[in-house]
ROKOL-977478 format. One record per residue (C-alpha): residue number from 1; z negated, x negated, y negated; residue in three letters. Coordinates in steps of 0.1 Angstrom, whole numbers, always signed. Each point is the difference from the previous one (the first is absolute). Layout:
<baros>
NUM_Z_X_Y_ALA
...
</baros>
This chain:
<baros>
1_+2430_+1089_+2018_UNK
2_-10_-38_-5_UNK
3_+33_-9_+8_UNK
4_+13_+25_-33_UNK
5_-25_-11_-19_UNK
6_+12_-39_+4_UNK
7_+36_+8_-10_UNK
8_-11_+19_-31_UNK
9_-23_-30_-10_UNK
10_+33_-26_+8_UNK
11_+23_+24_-17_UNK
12_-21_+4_-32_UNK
13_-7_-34_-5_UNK
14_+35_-9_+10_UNK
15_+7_+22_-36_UNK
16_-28_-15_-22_UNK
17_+16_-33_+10_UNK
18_+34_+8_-7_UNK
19_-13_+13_-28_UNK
20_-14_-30_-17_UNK
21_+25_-18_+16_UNK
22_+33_+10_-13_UNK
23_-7_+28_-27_UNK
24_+32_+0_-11_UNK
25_+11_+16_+29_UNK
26_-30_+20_+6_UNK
27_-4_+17_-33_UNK
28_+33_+20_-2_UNK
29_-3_+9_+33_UNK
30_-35_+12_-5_UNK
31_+17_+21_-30_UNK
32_+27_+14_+20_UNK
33_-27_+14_+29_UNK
34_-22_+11_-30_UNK
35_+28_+22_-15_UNK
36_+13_+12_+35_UNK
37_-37_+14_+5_UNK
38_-3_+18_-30_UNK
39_+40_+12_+7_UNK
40_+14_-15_-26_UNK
41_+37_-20_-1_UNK
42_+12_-21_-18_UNK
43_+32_+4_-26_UNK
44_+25_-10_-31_UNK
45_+13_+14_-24_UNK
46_+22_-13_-30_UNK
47_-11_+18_-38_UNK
48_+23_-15_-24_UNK
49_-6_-37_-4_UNK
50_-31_-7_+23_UNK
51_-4_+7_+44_UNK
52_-33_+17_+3_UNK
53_-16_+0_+35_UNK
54_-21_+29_+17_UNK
55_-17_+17_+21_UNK
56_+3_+36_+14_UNK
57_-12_+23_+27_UNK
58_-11_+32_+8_UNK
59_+16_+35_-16_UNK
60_+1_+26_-24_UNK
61_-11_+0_-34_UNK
62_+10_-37_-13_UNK
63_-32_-18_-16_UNK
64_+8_-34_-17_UNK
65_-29_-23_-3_UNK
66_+1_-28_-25_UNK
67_-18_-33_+3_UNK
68_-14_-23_-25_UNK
69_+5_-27_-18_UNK
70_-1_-33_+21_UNK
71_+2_+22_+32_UNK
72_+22_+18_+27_UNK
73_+11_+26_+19_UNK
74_-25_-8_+31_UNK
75_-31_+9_-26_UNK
76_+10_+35_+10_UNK
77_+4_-7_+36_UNK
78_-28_+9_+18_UNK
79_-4_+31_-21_UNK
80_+32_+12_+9_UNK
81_-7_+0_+38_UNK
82_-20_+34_-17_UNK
83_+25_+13_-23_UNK
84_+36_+1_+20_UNK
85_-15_+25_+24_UNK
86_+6_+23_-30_UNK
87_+24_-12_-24_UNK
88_+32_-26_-2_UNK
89_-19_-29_-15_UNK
90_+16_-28_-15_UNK
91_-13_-33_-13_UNK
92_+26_-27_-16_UNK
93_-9_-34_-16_UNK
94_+6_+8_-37_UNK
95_+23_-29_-15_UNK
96_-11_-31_-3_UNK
97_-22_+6_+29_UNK
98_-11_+1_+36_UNK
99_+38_-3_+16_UNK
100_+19_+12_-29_UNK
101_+22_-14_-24_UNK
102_-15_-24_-23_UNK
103_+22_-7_-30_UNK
104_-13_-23_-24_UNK
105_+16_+14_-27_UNK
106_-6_+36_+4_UNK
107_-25_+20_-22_UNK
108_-28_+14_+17_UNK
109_-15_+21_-24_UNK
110_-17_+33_+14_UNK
111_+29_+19_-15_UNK
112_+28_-17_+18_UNK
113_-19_+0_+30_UNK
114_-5_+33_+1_UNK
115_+39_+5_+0_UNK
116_+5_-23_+29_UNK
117_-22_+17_+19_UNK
118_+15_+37_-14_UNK
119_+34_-21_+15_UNK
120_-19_-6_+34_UNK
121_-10_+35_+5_UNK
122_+36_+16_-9_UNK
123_+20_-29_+22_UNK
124_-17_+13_+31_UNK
125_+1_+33_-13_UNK
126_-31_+12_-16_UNK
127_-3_+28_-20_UNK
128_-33_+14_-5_UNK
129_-26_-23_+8_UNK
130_-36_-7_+0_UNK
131_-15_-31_-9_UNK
132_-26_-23_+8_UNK
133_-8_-34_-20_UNK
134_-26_-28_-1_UNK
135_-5_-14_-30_UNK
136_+31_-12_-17_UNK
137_+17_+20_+22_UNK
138_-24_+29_-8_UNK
139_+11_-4_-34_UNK
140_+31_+2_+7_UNK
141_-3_+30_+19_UNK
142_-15_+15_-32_UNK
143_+31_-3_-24_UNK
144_+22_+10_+25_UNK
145_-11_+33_+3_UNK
146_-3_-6_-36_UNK
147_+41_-7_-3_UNK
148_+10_+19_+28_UNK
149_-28_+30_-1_UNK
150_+23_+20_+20_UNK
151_+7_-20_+27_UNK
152_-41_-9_+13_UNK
153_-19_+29_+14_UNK
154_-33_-19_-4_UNK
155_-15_-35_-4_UNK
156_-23_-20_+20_UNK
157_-14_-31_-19_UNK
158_-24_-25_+14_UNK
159_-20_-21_-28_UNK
160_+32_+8_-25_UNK
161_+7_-25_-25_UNK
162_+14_+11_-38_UNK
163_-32_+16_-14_UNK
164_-20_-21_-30_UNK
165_-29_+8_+26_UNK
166_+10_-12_+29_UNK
167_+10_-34_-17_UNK
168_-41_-2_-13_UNK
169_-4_-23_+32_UNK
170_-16_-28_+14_UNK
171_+39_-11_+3_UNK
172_+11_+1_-35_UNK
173_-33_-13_-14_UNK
174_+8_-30_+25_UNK
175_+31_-7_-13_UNK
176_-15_+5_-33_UNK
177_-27_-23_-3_UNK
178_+16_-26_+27_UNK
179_+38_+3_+4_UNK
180_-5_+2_+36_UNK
181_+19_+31_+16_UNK
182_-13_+5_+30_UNK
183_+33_+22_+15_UNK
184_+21_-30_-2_UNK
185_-5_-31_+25_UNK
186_+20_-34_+0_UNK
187_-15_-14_+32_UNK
188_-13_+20_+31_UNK
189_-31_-10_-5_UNK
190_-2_+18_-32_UNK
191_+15_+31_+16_UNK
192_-32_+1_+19_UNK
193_-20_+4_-30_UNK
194_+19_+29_-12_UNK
195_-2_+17_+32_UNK
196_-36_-6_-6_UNK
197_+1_+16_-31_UNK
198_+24_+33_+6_UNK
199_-21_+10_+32_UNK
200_-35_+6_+7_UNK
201_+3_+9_+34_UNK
202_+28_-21_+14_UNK
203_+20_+14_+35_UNK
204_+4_-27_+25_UNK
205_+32_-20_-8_UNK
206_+14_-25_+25_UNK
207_-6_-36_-5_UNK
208_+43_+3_-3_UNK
209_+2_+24_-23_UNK
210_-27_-10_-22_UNK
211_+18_-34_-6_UNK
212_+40_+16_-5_UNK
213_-15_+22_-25_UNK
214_-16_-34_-16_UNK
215_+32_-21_+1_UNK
216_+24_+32_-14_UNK
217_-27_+9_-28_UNK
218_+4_-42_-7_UNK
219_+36_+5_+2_UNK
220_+5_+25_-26_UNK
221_-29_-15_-24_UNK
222_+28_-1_-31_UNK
223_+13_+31_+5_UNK
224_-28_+20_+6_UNK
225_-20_-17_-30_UNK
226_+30_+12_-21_UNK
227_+6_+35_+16_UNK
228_-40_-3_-11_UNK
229_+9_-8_-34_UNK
230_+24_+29_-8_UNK
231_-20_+27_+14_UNK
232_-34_-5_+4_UNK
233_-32_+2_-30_UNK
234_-3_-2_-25_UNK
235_+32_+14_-7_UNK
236_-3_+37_-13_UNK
237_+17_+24_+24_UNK
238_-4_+32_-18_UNK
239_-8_+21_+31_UNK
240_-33_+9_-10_UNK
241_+17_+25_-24_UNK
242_+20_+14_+22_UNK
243_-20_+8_+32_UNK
244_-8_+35_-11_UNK
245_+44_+9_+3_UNK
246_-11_-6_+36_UNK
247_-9_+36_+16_UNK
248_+13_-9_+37_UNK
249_-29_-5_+25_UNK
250_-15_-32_+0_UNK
251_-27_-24_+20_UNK
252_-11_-22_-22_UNK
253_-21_-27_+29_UNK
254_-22_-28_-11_UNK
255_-23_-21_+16_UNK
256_-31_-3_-18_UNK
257_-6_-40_+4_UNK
258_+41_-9_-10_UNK
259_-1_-33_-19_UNK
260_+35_+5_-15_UNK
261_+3_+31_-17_UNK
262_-32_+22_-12_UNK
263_-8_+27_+24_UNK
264_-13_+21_-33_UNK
265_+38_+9_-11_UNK
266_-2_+23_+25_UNK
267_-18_+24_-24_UNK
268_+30_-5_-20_UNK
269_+21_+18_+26_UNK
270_-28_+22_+8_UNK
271_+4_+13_-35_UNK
272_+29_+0_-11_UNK
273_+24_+9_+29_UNK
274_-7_+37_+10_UNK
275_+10_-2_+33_UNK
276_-20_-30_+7_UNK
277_-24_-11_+29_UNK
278_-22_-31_-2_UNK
279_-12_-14_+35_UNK
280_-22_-32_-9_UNK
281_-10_-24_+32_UNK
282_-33_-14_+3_UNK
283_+3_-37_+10_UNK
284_+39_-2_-4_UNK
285_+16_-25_-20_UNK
286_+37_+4_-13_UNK
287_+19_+4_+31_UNK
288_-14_+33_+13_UNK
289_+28_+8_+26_UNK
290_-8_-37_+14_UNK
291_-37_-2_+3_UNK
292_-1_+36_+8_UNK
293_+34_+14_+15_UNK
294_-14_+28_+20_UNK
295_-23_+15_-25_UNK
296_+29_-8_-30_UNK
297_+24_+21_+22_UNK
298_-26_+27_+13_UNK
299_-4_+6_-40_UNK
300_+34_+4_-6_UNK
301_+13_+26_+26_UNK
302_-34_+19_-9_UNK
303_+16_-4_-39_UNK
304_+33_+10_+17_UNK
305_-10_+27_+18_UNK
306_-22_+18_-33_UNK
307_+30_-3_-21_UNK
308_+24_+20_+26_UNK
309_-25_+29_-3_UNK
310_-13_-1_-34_UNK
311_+12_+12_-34_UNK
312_+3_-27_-26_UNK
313_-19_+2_-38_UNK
314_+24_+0_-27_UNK
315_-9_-27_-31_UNK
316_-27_+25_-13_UNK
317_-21_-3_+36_UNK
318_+13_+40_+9_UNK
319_+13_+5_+34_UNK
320_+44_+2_+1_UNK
321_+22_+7_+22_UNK
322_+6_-30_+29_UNK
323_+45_-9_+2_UNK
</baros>
C-alpha cells in the first residue's frame, strides 16, 4: 500500500512539473484527455470560405452549443461529459475563434454568423436542431431560430446577449466611463483579469492551460477588439422587438452575480417568450456551464425532459398542440 502510495505521489508530481515545465506540450494534451473523458472528438469541416473545427460525441437528437465571444469550444466541455449520453452534441469554434478560421477581412456581424453556423449544421448534416448558446453565442442562437424558425425545436441560452437589458451591465458601463473592455486582453496577464471578471467561482485550470489561453487571447487582441467593435453595445440589435415571434421552448439561464451582461433581462424573456423558462444561479457569474457544469446540465435534461411531455402555450399564454 506504501509502496502505491509512493508511485502516485512520484507520478503526480512528475505531472505538476511537466506541467510548469513545458506547457506547451502539456496543455493540448491536457485538452485532448479532457475531451476524450467527456467523449468528445475532435473534427473539420469546410463552410464556404472559412474551416471551422469541432467537437462531437454521443447520439440522437443533435444539440449545437454556441460559445462566446473571446471563447471556445472547450467552455462546453465538461458539460458535455452530461449531455452526449442523450443527444449528438456538437461544439465548433465559431470563426475567428478557438481553432477556426480567422479571416481578417470577414464580417462578423451576428447575422453572418448565424449563417456560418446554419452552413456548419447542414455540412455535417443537420436538419432540425436544438440549440444551446453563451452569450454571443446565445444570441446567436436567438436569431437563428429567428431566420430559420423551422429548423430549431428549442433554445437553450446561458446569460444571452442582444437584449437592451442585458447590456445594462457593469461591462458596458466600464467601457463607458473608462474605455477599458474587459473581454479583450493584449497580454496574458490581462487575460487573467478577465477571467477574474467573467467567473465567480472559477474550476481548477492547469497552470498550462491557464497560460495558452493567456498567450492566444494576446494573440488575437486586434481581431477580437474589432469582431468587439462590429457586434457588441451599444449597437442597437433590434431583438428586443422580436423575442415574442419566439414560441419554441426556451431556458433562458443566468447567473445572478454575472458582471457582463445584466442578469435582470431575464424577465425580458420571462415575459415576452411564451414558451420560456428562467433558471437564475445564486453565486454564478457569466459562464454557468463552467463554474457549474453538472447542475447547468442537470437543468437542462430536466428542461428537456418537460418539453417531450408537455403541451406548449400559444402567443396568448393558452395551451396548443406540441409538433
Amino acid at each position: 500500500m506504501i509502496t502505491v502510495l509512493l508511485v502516485l505521489i512520484v507520478l503526480g508530481a512528475g505531472v505538476v512539473a511537466l506541467d510548469l515545465l513545458m506547457p506547451q506540450v502539456t496543455a493540448p494534451l491536457l485538452l485532448r484527455l479532457e475531451q476524450k473523458r467527456c467523449r468528445l472528438a475532435a473534427g473539420r469541416v469546410r463552410v464556404d470560405d472559412v474551416e471551422l473545427a469541432y467537437l462531437e460525441g454521443g447520439s440522437g437528437e443533435p444539440l449545437i452549443l454556441v460559445h462566446g465571444f473571446g471563447a471556445t469550444k472547450d467552455n462546453f466541455t465538461r458539460v458535455a461529459a452530461y449531455l452526449t449520453r442523450h443527444y449528438r452534441v456538437l461544439i465548433p469554434d465559431l470563426p475567428g475563434f478557438g481553432d477556426s478560421s480567422k479571416p481578417e477581412s470577414a464580417s462578423y456581424s451576428i447575422a453572418h454568423q448565424v449563417e456560418w453556423l446554419h452552413d456548419f449544421a447542414t455540412a455535417l448534416g443537420v436538419g432540425r436542431v436544438h440549440l444551446g448558446g453563451s452569450s454571443m453565442g446565445g444570441f446567436i442562437a436567438t436569431l437563428y431560430a429567428l431566420t430559420h424558425p423551422d429548423d430549431v425545436g428549442s433554445l437553450w441560452l446561458l446569460a444571452p446577449a442582444g437584449t437592451e437589458a442585458a447590456f445594462d451591465s457593469e461591462l458596458v458601463r466600464r467601457i463607458s466611463e473608462t474605455g477599458e473592455n474587459m473581454l479583450v486582453a493584449s497580454t496574458p496577464e490581462a487575460f487573467a483579469r478577465t477571467m477574474d471578471f467573467v467567473l465567480t467561482r472559477k474550476p481548477f485550470m492547469p497552470y498550462s492551460i491557464r497560460r495558452m489561453m493567456g498567450r492566444q487571447a494576446a494573440a488575437n487582441f486586434r481581431l477580437h477588439s474589432r469582431i468587439f467593435e462590429e457586434i457588441g453595445p451599444p449597437k442597437e440589435s433590434g431583438l428586443d422587438d422580436r423575442l415574442r415571434e419566439l414560441t419554441l421552448p426556451a431556458l433562458i439561464v443566468w447567473g445572478t452575480q454575472d458582471r457582463v451582461l445584466s442578469p435582470a433581462a431575464a424577465e425580458r424573456y420571462r415575459t415576452v417568450m411564451p414558451n420560456a423558462q428562467v433558471i437564475q444561479m445564486d453565486g454564478i457569474g457569466h459562464l454557468p456551464m463552467v463554474e457549474a457544469p453538472a447542475r447547468t446540465a442537470a437543468d437542462y435534461l430536466q428542461f428537456r425532459a418537460r418539453i417531450a411531455s408537455a403541451p406548449l402555450r400559444d402567443a396568448r399564454g393558452a395551451a396548443g398542440a406540441t409538433g
